[in-house]
N, C-alpha and C positions, 0 to 999 in steps of 0.2 A: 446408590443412596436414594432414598425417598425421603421425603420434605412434606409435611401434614397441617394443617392446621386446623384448628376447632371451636365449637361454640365456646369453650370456656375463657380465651382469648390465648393461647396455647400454639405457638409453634414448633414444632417436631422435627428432629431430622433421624430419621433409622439406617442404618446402614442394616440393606437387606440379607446377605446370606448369617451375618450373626446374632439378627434380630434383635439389637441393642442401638436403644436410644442415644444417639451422638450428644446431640445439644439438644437442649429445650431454652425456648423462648418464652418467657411470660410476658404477654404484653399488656399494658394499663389499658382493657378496653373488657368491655361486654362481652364480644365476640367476635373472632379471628374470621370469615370468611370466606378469603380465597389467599393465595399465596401466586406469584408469577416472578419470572425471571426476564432482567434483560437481558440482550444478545441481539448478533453476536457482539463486541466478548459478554458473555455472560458473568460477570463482574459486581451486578448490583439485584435484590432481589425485593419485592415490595407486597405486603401486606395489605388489606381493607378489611373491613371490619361493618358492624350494625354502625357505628358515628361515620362520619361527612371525612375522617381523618386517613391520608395514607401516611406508611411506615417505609423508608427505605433503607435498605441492610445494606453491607457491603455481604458478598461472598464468602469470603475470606476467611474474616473476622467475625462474623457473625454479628456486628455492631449495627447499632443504627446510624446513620450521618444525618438523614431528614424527615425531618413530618410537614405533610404538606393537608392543607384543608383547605376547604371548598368556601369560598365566604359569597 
């Protein structure tokens, strides 16, 4: 599986050999940035973007549990 995300605030996940979009993420933001995983267990996976704001997912679920910003 490969996990993308993009300027349009846009998180991706493809499963590679049938080149089909699993989930998409749209998140309330400008633009998506970078994407990282924690681990191990790899359990929870977090978002940043152009704003001060991170996003954290569960795995799993593909949900968000927190947003955390910088004050």
């Amino acid at each position: 599986m490969v996990y993308f995300s993009d300027a349009s605030g846009q998180v991706r996940f493809w499963h590679c050999s049938s080149r089909k979009c699993l989930v998409l993420l749209n998140e309330n933001r400008a633009q998506t940035m970078s994407l990282a995983f924690s681990g191990p267990p790899a359990d929870k996976f977090v978002t940043v973007g152009a704003d001060p704001k991170v996003f954290v997912y569960d795995v799993d679920t593909k949900k968000r549990v927190a947003e955390l910003e910088a004050t």
